[in-house]
N, C-alpha and C positions, 0 to 999 in steps of 0.2 A: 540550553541548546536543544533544538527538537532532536529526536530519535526517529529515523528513516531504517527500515528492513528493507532490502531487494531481494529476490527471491528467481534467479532466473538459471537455466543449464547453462547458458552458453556463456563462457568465461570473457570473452570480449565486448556483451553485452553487458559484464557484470563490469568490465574497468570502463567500458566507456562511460556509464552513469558514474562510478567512482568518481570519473575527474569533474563529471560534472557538478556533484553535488557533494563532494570530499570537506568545499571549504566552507561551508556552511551550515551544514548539518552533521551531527553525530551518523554514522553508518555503517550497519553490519547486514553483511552479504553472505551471502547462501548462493550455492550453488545445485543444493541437496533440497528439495523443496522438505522432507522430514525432518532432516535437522533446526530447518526453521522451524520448522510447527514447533520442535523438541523446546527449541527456544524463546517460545508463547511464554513458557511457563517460569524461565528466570529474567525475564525482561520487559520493560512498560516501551510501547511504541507508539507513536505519535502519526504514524503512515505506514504503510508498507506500498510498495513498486513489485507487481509482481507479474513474469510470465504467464500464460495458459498453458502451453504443450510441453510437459515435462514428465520427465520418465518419474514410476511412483506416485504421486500425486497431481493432480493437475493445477491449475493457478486458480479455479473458480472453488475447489475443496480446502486447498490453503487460504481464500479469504471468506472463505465461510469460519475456519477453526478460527483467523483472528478474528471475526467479527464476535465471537462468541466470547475470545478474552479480554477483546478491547471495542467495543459498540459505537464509543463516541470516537475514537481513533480515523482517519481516512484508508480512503480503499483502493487504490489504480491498478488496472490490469493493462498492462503493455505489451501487445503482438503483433507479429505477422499475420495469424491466424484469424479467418475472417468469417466463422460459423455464426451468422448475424443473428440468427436465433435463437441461439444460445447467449453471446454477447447482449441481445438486448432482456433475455431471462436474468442474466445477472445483475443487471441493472434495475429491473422491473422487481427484482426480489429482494430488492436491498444488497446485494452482496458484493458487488462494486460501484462505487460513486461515481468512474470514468472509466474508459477506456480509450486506449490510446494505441495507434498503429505504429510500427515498427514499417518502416524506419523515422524514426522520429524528428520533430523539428526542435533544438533544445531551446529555445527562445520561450517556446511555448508550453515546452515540456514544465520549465522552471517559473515557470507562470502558472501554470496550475497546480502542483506541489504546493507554492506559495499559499494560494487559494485556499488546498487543503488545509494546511496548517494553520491556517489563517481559521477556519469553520472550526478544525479541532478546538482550536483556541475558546472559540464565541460557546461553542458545546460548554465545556470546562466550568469559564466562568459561570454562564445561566446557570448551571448543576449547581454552582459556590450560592449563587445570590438566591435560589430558589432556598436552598436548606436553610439558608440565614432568616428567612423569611418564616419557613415553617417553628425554626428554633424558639 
């Protein structure tokens, strides 16, 4: 079962994805964007769902640290926030794969998770078939 992080302040943001991706995927939720980063370091994640405007960290610093523990893992940043310049630096830098506005459509939202997971996957394997190859 994949492993999903969310990473967002708002606690009604945090259950509404809950329900939505509760029965399908493994999911731990953060509220604290720190404590997630804290938990970079005893957990393998397959995506992370994360805010931008958060107290302590912001969501483009939090998927900067997971990119650095987990590179082939997926990256979405979900907001209100609409600093397009920045949004498209994060994208342009590697450091989110999407972005996604708040408020969301879940139809869509769960189509691209999909997607992701889906990429996490293809990453994974090439990495397996590449070594076999070099072995």
């Amino acid at each position: 079962m994949y492993k999903i992080i969310i990473v967002d302040d708002e606690e009604p943001v945090l259950r509404a994805l809950n329900r939505l991706f509760a029965r399908h995927y493994e999911l731990h939720l953060y509220n604290d964007p720190t404590k997630a980063v804290e938990s970079f370091k005893s957990n393998q994640y397959d995506l992370i769902l994360s805010d931008i405007k958060m107290p302590y960290l912001d969501g483009f610093e939090v998927l900067t640290q997971f990119a650095q523990c987990f590179p082939d893992s997926g990256r979405m940043l979900i907001s209100g926030y609409t600093d397009l310049d920045e949004c498209r630096g994060a994208l342009n830098k590697d450091i989110a794969h999407i972005i996604v506005s708040k408020p969301w459509d879940n139809f869509e939202l769960e189509s691209i998770v999909a997607l992701l997971l889906q990429n996490c996957a293809l990453k994974s394997e090439l990495k397996a078939l590449k070594s076999n190859l070099i072995a």
